[in-house]
C-alpha positions in Angstrom: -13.9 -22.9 -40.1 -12.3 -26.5 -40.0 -11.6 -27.7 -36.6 -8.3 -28.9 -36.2 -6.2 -28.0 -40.1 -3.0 -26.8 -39.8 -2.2 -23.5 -41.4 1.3 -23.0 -40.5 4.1 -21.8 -43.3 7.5 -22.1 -44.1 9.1 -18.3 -43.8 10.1 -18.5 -47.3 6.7 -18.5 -48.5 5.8 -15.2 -46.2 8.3 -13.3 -47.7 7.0 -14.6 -51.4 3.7 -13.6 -50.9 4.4 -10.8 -49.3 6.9 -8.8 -51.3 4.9 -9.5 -55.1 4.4 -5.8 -55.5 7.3 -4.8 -54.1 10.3 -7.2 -55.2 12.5 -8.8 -52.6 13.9 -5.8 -49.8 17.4 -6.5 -47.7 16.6 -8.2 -44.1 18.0 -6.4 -41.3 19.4 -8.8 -39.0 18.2 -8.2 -36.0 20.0 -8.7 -32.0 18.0 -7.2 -29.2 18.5 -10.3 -27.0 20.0 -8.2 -24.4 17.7 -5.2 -24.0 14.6 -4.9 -22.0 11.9 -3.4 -24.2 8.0 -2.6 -25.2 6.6 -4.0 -28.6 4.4 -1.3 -30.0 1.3 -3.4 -31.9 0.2 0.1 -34.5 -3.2 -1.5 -36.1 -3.0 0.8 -39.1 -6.2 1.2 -40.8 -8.9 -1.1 -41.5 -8.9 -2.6 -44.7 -5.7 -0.8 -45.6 -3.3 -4.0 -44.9 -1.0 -1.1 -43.2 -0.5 -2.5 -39.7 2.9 -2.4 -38.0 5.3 -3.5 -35.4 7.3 -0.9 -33.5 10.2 -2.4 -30.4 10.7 0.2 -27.8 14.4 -0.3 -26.4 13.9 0.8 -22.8 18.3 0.7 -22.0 18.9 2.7 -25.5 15.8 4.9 -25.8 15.2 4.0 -28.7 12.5 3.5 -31.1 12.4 0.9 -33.9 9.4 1.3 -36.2 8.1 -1.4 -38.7 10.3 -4.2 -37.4 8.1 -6.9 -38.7 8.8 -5.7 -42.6 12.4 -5.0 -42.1 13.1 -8.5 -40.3 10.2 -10.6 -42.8 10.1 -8.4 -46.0 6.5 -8.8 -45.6 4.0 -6.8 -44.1 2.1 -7.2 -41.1 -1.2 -7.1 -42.5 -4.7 -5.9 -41.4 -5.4 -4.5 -37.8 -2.7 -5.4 -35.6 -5.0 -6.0 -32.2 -2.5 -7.9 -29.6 0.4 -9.6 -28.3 1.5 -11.9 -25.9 5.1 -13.4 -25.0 5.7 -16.6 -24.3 9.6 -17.6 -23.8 11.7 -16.3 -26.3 8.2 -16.1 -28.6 5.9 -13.3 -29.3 2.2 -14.0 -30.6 1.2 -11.0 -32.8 -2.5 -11.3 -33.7 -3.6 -9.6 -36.5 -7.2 -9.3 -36.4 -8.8 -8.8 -39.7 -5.9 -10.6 -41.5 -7.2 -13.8 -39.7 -3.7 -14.5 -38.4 -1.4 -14.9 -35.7 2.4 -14.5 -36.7 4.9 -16.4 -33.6 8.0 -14.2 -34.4 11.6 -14.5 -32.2 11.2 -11.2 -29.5 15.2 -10.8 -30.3 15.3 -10.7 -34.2 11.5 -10.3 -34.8 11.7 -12.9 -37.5 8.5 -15.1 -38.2 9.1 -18.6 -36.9 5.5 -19.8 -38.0 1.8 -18.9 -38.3 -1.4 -19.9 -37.2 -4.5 -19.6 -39.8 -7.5 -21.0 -39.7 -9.1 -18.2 -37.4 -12.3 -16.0 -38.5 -11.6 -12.5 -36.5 -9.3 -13.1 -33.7 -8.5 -10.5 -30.9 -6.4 -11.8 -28.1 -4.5 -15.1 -27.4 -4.0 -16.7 -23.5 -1.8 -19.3 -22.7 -3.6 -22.1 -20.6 -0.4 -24.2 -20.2 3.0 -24.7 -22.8 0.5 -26.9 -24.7 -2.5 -25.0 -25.6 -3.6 -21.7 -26.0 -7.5 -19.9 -26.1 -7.9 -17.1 -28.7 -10.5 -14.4 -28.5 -12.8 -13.9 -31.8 -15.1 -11.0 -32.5 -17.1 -13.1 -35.3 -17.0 -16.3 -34.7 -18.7 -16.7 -31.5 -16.5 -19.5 -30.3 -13.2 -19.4 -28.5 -10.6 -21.4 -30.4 -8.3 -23.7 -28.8 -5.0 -23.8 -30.1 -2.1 -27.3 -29.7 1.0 -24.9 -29.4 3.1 -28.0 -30.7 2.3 -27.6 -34.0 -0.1 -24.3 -34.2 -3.6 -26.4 -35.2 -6.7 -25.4 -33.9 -7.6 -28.5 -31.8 -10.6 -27.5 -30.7 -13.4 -24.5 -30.0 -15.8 -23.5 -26.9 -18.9 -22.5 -27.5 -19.8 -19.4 -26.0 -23.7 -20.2 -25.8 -24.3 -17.8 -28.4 -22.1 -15.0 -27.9 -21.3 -13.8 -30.9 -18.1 -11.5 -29.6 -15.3 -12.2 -27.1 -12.1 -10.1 -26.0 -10.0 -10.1 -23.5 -9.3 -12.7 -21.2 -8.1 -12.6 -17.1 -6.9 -15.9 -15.6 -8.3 -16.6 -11.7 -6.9 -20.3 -10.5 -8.4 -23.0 -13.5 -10.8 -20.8 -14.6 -10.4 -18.3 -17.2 -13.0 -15.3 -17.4 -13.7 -14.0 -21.0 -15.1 -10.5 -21.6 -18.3 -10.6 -24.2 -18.0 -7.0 -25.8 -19.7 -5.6 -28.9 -23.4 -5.4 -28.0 -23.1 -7.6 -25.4 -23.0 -7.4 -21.1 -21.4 -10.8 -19.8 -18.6 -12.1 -18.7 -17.5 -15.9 -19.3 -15.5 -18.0 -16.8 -14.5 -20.8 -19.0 -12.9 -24.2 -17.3 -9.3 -24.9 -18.5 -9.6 -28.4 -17.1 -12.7 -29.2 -19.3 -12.2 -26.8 -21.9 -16.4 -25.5 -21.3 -18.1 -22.5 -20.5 -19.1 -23.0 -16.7 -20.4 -19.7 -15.8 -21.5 -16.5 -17.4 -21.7 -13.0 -15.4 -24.1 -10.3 -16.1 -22.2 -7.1 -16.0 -22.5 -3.1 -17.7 -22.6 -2.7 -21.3 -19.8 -3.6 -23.7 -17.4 -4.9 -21.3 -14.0 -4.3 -22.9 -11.2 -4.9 -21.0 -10.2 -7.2 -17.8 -7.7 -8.3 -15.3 -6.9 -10.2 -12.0 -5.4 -8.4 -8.7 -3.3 -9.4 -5.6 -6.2 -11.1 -4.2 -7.0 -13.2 -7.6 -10.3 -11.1 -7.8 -11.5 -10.5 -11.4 -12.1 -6.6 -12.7 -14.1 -5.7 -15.6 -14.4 -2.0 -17.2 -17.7 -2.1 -19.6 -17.5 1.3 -22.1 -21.3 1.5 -21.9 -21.7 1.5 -26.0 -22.3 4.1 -27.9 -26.1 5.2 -27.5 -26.6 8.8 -26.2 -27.5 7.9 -22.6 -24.6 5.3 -22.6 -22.9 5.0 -19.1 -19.7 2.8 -18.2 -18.9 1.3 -15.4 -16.1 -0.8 -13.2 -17.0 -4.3 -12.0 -16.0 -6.8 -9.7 -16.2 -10.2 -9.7 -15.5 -13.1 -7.0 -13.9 -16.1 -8.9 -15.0 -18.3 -6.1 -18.7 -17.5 -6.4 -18.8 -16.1 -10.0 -20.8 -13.1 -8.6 -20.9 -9.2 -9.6 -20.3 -6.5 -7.6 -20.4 -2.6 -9.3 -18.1 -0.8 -8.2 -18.6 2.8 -9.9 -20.2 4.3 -12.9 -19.0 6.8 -14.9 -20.5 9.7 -16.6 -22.7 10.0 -19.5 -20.7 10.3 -22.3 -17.3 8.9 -20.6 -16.4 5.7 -22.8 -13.7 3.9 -20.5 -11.1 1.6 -22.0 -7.6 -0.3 -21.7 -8.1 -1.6 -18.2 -4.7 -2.8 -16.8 -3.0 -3.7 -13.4 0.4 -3.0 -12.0 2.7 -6.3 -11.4 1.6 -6.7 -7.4 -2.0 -6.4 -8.7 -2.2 -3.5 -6.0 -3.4 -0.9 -8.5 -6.3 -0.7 -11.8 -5.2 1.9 -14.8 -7.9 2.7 -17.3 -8.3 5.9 -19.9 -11.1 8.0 -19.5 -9.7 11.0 -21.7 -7.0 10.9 -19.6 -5.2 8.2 -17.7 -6.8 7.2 -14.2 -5.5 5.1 -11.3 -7.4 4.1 -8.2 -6.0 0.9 -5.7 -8.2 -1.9 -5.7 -9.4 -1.4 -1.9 -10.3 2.1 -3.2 -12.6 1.3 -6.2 -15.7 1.5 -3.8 -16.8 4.2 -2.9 -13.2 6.5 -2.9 -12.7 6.4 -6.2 -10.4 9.7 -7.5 -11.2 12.7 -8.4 -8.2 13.6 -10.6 -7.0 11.7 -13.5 -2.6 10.7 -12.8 -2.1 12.2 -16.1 -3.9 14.7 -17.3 -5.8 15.2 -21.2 -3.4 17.1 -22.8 -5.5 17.6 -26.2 -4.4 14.0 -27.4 -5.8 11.3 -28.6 -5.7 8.5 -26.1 -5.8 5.4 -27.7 -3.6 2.4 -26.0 -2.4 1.7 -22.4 0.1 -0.6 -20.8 2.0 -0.5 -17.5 5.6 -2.2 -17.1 5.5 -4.6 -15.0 8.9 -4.8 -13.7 9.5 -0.5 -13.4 5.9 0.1 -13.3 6.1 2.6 -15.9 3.4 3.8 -17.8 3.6 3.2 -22.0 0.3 5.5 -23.2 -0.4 5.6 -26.8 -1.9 9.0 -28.8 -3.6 8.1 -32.8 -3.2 11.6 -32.9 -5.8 11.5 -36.2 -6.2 8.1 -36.8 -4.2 8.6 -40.1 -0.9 9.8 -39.7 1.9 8.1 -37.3 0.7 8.0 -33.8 3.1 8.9 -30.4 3.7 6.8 -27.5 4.6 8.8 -23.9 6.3 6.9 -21.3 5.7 8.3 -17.8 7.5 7.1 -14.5 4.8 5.6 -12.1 4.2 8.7 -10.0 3.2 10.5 -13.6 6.7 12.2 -14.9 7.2 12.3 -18.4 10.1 10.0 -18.6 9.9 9.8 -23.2 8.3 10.3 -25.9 8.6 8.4 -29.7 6.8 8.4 -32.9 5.2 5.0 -34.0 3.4 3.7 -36.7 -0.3 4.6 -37.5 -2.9 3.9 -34.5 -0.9 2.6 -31.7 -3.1 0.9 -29.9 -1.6 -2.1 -27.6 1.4 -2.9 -25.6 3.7 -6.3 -24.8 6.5 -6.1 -22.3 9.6 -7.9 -22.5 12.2 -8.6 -20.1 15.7 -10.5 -20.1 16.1 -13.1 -17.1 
């Protein structure tokens, strides 16, 4: 991979290359400036190119599925993996396709893209200028000039060869090592380095900050028999480790988030679980909020303006997948069909 080539291309071309097989479809011109809603980020299935974008209108109830082909006459590609807004731009990664798409949240069309990636997974902005991205592959985090998309630079990861999500605690930024791996990174935004690395349970997956700027870390455990997962703690000021429960053999946690205030963790265990953070020690629950219901839990986000919680079902991994919305006390509030694997969630909000 070139440090520093621009791989950024005119929409025209997009919808060239994308629409060969299929001849040129009618846009739809999209408007959803006004409306508070959830992008639905459907990975598909691997090697199938059949990823897709779904919008959630919260004020309609309504659904919108493949928005990204309807707006671009292009597809999406392969693996949707995540999203992040920033302004009135959404930054769709699309992990095996090598590509993150910067699309208008309003119209979902494709302002420009940004190439030159191996395997990416999730993108964090530093600052308006620059922007880390995640790889599973590559074993360095890219650093991205969002003036012009180019990948200015990389951090080595000290021979990591996987990194994931990413939680921000003052300057530093803490990086979750995953597949095969047990560390946490805390990588300086003012230098742009790895200054810390923090041992926790296998396969940490997914991490965020709370209202006190403490880190949190849920590790899946892998997938030998005896695998156990666990919840971690970590002190930004000290770059220390504290567990703070295991789970079971055989549970496989996932999709750690937080509620706006940082008051609260969510996770999926089979079902969806809640605990406050001055509860994770030692009074952890012993009933899920939302019960397994036979589905297939696959994705997790919580508003952060209502607070509602957006959980996703693959259902079998081949057809469309369901999304349930529930109020924050657990209600069933909706429920919508998607595209195929829903797996992650972006919030948007109108000022």
């Amino acid at each position: 991979m070139l440090s520093g080539r621009r791989f950024i291309l005119p929409l025209f071309a997009l919808l060239l290359s994308g629409c060969i097989d299929y001849g040129m479809p009618e846009l739809e011109p999209f408007d959803r400036s006004g409306s508070d809603g959830v992008f639905i980020l459907n990975e598909g299935n691997f090697m199938y190119g059949n990823a897709s974008l779904s919008y959630y209108d919260i004020d309609r109830d309504e659904c919108l599925n493949d928005i990204f082909y309807r707006a671009n006459g292009a597809r999406l590609g392969d693996v949707a993996q995540s999203m992040t807004i920033r302004g009135e731009t959404g930054y769709v990664v699309v992990n095996n396709s090598g590509v993150i798409y910067a699309v208008d949240i309003s119209t979902f069309a494709v302002k420009s893209v940004i190439r030159g990636l191996v395997s990416p997974r999730y993108i964090h902005f530093v600052d308006d200028g620059r922007a880390y991205v995640t790889d599973l592959y590559s074993g360095k985090i890219a650093v991205v000039d969002m003036s012009d998309g180019s990948i200015s630079g990389h951090i080595d990861t000290g021979g990591h060869a996987s990194t994931e999500r990413m939680a921000q605690s003052g300057h530093l930024v803490f990086v979750c090592c995953w597949s095969y791996d047990d560390s946490v990174l805390a990588v300086d935004t003012e230098s742009d380095s790895v200054v810390g690395e923090i041992r926790v349970g296998r396969q940490p997956n997914s991490i965020v900050s709370d209202r006190d700027g403490n880190i949190w870390c849920l590790c899946d455990g892998g997938t030998s028999a005896d695998a156990v997962g666990s919840l971690w703690r970590i002190d930004p000021s000290t770059l220390q480790a504290e567990m703070a429960h295991v789970f079971g053999v055989g549970d496989a946690p996932s999709e750690l988030c937080t509620d706006a205030g940082g008051d609260f963790l969510y996770f999926l265990n089979r079902a969806v679980w809640r605990v406050a953070v001055g509860d994770a020690f030692g009074h952890f629950p012993a009933e899920p909020l939302i019960p397994d219901i036979g589905t297939m839990y696959y994705g997790l986000g919580v508003d952060p303006q209502s607070g509602d919680i957006y959980v996703a079902d693959a259902v079998d991994y081949v057809q469309e997948g369901t999304v349930y919305r529930y109020s924050a006390s657990g209600v069933e509030l909706a429920r919508f069909r998607t595209g195929i694997n829903p797996g992650a969630f972006c919030f948007k909000h109108v000022e």
